[in-house]
C-alpha positions as CSV (number, residue, x, y, z in Angstrom):
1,X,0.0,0.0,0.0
2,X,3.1,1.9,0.2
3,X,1.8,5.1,-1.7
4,X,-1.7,4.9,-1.3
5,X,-3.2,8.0,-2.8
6,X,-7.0,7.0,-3.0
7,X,-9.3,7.4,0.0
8,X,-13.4,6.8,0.2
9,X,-14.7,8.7,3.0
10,X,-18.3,7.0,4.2
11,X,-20.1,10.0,6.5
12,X,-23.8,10.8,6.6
13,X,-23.1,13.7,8.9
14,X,-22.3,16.5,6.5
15,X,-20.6,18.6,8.5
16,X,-18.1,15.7,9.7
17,X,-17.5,14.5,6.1
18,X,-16.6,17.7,4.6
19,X,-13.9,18.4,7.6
20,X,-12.9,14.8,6.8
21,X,-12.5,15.7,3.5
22,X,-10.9,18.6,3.2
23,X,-8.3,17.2,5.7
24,X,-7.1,14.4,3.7
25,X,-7.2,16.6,0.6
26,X,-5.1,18.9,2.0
27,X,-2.5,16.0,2.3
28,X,-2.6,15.1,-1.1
29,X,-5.2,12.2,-1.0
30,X,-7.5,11.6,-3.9
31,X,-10.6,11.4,-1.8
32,X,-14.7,10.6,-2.7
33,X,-17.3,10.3,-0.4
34,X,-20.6,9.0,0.2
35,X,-23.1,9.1,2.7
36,X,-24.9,6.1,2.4
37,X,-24.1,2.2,1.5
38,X,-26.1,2.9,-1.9
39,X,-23.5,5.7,-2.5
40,X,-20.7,3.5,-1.6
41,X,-21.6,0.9,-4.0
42,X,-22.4,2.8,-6.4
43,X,-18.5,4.7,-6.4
44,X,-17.0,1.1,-6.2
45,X,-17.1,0.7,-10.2
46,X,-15.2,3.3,-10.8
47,X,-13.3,4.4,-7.6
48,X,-10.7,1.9,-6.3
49,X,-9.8,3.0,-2.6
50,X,-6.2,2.0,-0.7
51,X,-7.9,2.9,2.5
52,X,-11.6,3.5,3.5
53,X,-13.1,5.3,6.6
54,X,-16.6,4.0,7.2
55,X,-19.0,5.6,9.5
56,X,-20.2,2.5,11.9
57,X,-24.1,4.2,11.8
58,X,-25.4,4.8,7.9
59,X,-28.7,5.3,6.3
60,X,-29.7,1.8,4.1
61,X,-27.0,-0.3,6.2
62,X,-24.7,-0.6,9.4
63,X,-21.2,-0.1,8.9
64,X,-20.6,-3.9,9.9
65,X,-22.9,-5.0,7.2
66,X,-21.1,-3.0,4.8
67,X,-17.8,-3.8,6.2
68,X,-18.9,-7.2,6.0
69,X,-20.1,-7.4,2.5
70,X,-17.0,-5.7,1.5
71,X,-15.1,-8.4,2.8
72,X,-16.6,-11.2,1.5
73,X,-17.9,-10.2,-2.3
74,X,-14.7,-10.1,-4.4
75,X,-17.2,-7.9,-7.0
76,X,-16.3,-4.8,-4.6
77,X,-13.1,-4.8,-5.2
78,X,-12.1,-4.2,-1.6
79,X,-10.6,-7.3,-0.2
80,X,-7.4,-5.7,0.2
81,X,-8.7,-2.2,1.2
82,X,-7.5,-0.6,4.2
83,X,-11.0,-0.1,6.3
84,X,-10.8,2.1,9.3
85,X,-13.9,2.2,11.4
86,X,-15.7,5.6,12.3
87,X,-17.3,5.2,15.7
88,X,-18.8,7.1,18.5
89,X,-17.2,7.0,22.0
90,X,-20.5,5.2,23.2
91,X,-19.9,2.4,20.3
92,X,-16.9,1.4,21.4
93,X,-18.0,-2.1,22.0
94,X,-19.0,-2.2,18.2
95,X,-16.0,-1.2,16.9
96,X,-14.2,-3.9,18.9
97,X,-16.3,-6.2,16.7
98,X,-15.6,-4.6,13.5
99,X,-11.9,-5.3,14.1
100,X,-12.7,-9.0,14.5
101,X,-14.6,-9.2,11.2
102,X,-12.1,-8.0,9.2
103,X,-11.6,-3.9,9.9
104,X,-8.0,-2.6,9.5
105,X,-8.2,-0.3,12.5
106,X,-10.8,2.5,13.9
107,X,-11.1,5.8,14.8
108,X,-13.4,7.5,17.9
109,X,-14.7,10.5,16.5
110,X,-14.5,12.9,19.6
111,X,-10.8,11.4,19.8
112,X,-9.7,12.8,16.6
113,X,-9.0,15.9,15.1
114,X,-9.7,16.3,11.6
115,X,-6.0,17.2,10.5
116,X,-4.9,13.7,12.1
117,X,-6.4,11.8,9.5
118,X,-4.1,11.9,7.2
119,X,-1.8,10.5,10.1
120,X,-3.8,7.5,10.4
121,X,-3.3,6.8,6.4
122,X,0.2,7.1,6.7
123,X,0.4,4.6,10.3
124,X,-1.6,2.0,8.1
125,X,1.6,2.5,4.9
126,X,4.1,2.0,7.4
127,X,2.3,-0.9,9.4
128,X,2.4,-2.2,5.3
129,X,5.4,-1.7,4.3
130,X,7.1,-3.3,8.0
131,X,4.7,-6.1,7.1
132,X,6.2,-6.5,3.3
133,X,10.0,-6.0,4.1
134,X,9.4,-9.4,7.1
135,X,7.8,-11.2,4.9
136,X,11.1,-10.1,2.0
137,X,13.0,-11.1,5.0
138,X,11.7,-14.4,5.9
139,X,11.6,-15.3,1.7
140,X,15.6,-14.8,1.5
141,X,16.0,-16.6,4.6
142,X,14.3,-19.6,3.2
143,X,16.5,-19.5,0.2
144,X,19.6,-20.0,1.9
């Protein structure tokens, strides 16, 4: 993921998205949104994100549905995304599941400052790239 330039932002709450948004802009991320898991799916055709923030709570679907489906249906294209959890403090427990079934990482809302996003991208490139140079690692060592 080392590089990862594409970002899908999944908000309902206008106000939050646009912060969001203009955050990760700022840092040089290609970023769409959508507000809804219609919205979502319908981007997926044509937008391939490296990392995903996805609002627990959404209109038509839960996050962990979504998360789920993403997971599981190769059509999404989004086995291999990076998919960070957007919670509230109360949904803690929730999120805790999310990471279980497959979520990358999450972020409390009311934890986070809107310029710290782009921070959390770059945690999840180096967590990547560590993860790639082992495994380099561990391939040589087998060849000896």
């Amino acid at each position: 993921m080392a590089g990862s330039r594409n970002v899908l932002l999944v908000e309902d709450d206008v106000m939050i998205r646009d912060m969001y948004r203009l955050a990760l802009a700022d840092a040089h991320y290609l970023v769409e949104v959508a507000d809804s898991a219609n919205e979502l799916y319908a981007k997926l055709p044509n937008f391939r994100p490296d990392v995903m923030f996805l609002d627990i709570m959404l209109p038509g679907a839960s996050g962990l549905e979504i998360l789920n489906e993403l997971r599981t249906n190769p059509k999404h294209g989004c086995m291999n995304t990076k998919i960070i959890i957007l919670t509230n403090l109360a949904q803690r427990n929730v999120a805790d599941n999310a990471m279980e079934h497959g979520a990358d990482g999450y972020v409390i809302k009311a934890d986070i400052l809107p310029k710290d996003l782009p921070t959390v991208v770059r945690s999840l490139e180096e967590t990547d790239e560590k993860h790639s140079k082992s495994e380099q690692n561990s391939e040589s060592d087998s060849e000896l």
